[in-house]
C-alpha positions in Angstrom: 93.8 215.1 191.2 93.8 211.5 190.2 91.1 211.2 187.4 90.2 207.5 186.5 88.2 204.9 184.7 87.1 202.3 186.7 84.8 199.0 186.5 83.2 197.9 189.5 80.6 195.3 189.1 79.1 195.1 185.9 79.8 199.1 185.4 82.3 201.0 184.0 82.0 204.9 185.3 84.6 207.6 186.5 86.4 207.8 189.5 89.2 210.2 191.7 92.1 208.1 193.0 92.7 209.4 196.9 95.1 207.2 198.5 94.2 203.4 198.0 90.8 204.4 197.7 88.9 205.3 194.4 86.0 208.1 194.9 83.1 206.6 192.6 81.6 209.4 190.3 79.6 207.8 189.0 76.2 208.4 190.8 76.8 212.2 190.8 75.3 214.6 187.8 79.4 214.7 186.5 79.8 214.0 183.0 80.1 210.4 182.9 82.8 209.8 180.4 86.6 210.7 180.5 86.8 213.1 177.8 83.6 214.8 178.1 84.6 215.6 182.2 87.8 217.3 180.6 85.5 219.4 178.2 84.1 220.7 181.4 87.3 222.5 182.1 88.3 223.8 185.8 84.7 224.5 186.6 84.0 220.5 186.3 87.2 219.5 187.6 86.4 221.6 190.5 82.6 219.9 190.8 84.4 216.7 190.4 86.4 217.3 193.6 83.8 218.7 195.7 81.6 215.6 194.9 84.6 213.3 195.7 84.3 214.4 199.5 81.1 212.7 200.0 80.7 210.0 197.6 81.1 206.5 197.6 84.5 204.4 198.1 86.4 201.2 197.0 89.2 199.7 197.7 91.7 199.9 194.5 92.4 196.2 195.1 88.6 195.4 194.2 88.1 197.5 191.2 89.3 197.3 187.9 91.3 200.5 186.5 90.5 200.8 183.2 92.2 203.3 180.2 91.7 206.8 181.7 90.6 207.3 178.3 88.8 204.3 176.6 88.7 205.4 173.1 90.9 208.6 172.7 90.1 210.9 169.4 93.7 210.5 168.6 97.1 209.1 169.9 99.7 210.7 168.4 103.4 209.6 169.3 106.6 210.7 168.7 109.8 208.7 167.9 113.7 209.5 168.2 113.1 212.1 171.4 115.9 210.9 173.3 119.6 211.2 172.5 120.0 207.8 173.6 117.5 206.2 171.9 118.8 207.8 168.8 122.0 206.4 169.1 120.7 203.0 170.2 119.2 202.9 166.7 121.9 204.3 165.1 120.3 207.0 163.9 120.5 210.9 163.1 118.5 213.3 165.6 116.1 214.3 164.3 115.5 218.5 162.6 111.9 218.3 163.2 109.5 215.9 165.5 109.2 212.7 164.4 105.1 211.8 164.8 103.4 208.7 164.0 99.9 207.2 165.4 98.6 204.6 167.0 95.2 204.0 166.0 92.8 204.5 168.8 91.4 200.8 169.9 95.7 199.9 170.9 94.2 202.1 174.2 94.6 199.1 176.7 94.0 199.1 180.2 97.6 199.6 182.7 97.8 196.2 184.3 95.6 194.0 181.7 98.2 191.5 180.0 98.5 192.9 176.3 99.0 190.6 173.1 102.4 189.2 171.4 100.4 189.2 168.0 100.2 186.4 165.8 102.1 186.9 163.0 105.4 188.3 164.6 107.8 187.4 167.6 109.6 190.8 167.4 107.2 192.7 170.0 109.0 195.4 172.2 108.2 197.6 174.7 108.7 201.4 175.3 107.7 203.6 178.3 107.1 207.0 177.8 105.2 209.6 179.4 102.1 210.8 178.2 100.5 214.4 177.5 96.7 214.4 177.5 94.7 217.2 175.9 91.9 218.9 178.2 91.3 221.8 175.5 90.8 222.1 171.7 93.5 223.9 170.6 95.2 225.0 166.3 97.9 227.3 166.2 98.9 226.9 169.8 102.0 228.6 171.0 104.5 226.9 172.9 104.6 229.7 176.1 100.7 228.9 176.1 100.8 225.5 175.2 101.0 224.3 178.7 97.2 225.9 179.1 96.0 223.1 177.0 97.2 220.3 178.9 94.4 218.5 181.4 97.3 216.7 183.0 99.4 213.4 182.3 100.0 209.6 181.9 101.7 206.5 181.9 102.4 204.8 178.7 103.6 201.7 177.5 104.1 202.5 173.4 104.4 198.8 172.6 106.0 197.9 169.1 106.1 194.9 166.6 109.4 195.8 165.3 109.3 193.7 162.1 106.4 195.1 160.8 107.5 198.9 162.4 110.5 198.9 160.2 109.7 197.0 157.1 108.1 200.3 155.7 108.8 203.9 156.2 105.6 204.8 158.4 105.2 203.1 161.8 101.4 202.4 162.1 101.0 199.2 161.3 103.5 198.1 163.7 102.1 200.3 166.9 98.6 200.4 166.4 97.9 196.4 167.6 94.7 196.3 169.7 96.0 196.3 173.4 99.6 197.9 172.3 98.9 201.6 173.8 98.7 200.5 178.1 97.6 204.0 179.7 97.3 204.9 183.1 97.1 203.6 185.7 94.8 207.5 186.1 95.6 211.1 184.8 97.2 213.3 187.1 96.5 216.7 186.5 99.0 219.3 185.5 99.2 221.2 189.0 100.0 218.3 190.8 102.3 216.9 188.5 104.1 220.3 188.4 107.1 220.7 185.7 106.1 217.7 183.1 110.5 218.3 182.6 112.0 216.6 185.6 110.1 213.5 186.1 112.4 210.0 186.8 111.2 207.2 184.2 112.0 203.7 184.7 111.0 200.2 182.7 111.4 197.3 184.2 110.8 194.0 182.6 110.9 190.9 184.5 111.8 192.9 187.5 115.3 193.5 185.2 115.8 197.4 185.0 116.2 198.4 181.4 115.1 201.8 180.9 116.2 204.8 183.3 115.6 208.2 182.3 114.5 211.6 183.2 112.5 214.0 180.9 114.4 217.0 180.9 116.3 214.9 178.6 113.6 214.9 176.2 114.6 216.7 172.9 111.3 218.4 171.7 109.2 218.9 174.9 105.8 218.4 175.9 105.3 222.4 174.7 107.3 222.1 171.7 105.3 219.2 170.6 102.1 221.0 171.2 103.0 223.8 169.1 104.2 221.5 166.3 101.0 219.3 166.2 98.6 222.1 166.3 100.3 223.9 163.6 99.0 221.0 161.0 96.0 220.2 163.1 93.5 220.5 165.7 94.5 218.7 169.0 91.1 217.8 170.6 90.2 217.1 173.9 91.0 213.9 174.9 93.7 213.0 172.5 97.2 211.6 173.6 100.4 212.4 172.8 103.5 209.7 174.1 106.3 211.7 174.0 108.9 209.2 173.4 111.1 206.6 174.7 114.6 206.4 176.5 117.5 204.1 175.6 117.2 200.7 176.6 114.2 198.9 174.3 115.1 195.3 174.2 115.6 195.3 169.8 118.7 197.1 170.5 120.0 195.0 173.3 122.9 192.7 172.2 121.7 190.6 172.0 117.9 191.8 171.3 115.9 190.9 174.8 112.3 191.1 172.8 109.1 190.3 174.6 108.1 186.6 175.3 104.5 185.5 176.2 105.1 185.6 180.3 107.4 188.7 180.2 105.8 191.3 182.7 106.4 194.9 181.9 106.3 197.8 184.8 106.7 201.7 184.1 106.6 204.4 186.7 106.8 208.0 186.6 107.9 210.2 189.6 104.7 211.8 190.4 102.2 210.1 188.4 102.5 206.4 188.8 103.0 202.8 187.4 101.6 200.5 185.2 102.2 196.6 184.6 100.8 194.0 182.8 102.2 191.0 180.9 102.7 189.6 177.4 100.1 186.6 176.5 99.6 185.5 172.6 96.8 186.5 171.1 93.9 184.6 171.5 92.2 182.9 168.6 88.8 184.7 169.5 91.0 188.1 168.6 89.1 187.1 165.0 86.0 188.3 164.1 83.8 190.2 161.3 80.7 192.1 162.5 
């Protein structure tokens, strides 16, 4: 299945994706939120399905896809997963995953234009594929780590690169508001299959700069699972990008980093795409209270 966040109207409620239809949920006794549909397990999955037969339709090109998720408990991520990307950046591979977070308001929605920030012209883009959580889970094994797994996403793990490297931990340059674009829906795990063979291409500017497959992925999406939980509960709802490929404009030569007008589009064999373009922040971005 297809699980979205739509707005349609004045009201934001869940949907299932069939075809160029959405299936709207949200006049059904489902849960009425992402993560708490998840917490429901097969059971409501199943429900969700059934109630998708008869319920109401709209067009995707009238609706508004939001985040599948629109405040996740976490977003974890993971840098230096692909031997390219390593040597791109000139770096070692690493011994043990490297994990950072993006705070959870960067959760933007797939084709809403996200922000070049204000204080910094080096913003970059990195498509990865996301793992999102459908059960709580510490200690989790990596041969049962795929039970955990409600299904996957597209993500876009935007970067301010100045302020990513001027310190040895990455938050403040990848937790921006609008800098984590999910979607454009979770697919769930049986219909993506093997989350180790999908095709993952960014584009930007209809230029082709990213190419990759995730069986090239160093630690996989078990391994990570069984590395996170060791320190930590991973909750339902939380999402882990796995990592980008070789190609991110700061290690072009020279660097082709992200220009207000620049449009960005990742796909993933099996799941979809996403696309949106840079704009600058806008001045209203300020605010107390």
């Amino acid at each position: 299945m297809k699980l979205s966040t739509f707005t349609e109207g004045e009201s934001t409620r869940l949907g299932i994706v069939l075809g160029t239809e959405i299936a709207d949920l949200g006049g059904t006794d489902l849960p009425k939120d992402m993560i708490a549909l998840l917490a429901a397990g097969g059971e409501g999955l199943a429900q969700a399905a059934s109630a998708a037969e008869s319920a109401p339709r709209f067009a995707l090109s009238v609706i508004k896809l939001e985040s599948p998720i629109l405040r996740p408990p976490k977003i974890l991520a993971v840098g230096l997963n692909y031997a390219d990307h390593v040597a791109e950046a000139g770096m070692k591979t690493p011994e043990f995953p490297m994990i950072f977070n993006k705070q959870a308001t960067s959760a933007h929605a797939p084709y809403e234009p996200f922000h070049r920030p204000r204080y910094s012209t080096a913003l970059d883009y990195e498509g990865e594929l996301a793992i999102v959580i459908g059960k709580n889970c510490r200690h989790g094994p990596r041969d049962r780590a795929h039970e955990v797994i409600a299904g996957y996403t597209v993500c876009n793990d935007v970067s301010v690169r100045d302020w990513q490297l001027r310190v040895p931990t990455f938050t403040m340059g990848k937790s921006n508001d609008t800098h984590c674009p999910l979607g454009p829906w979770i697919v769930t795990s049986d219909e993506v299959g093997d989350p180790h063979s999908l095709d993952l291409k960014t584009w930007v500017n209809g230029e082709l700069r990213q190419s990759t497959n995730t069986k090239h992925l160093i630690f996989d999406c078990f391994t990570l699972i069984e590395h996170l939980s060791t320190a930590f509960t991973l909750e339902v709802g939380d999402v882990i990008a796995t990592g980008t490929s070789g190609g991110v404009g700061i290690a072009m030569k020279p660097p082709k980093l992200l220009v207000p007008g620049d449009v960005v589009k990742i796909a993933i064999d099996r799941i979809g795409e996403i696309e949106a373009s840079v704009i600058e922040e806008p001045e209203s971005t300020a605010h107390i209270g």
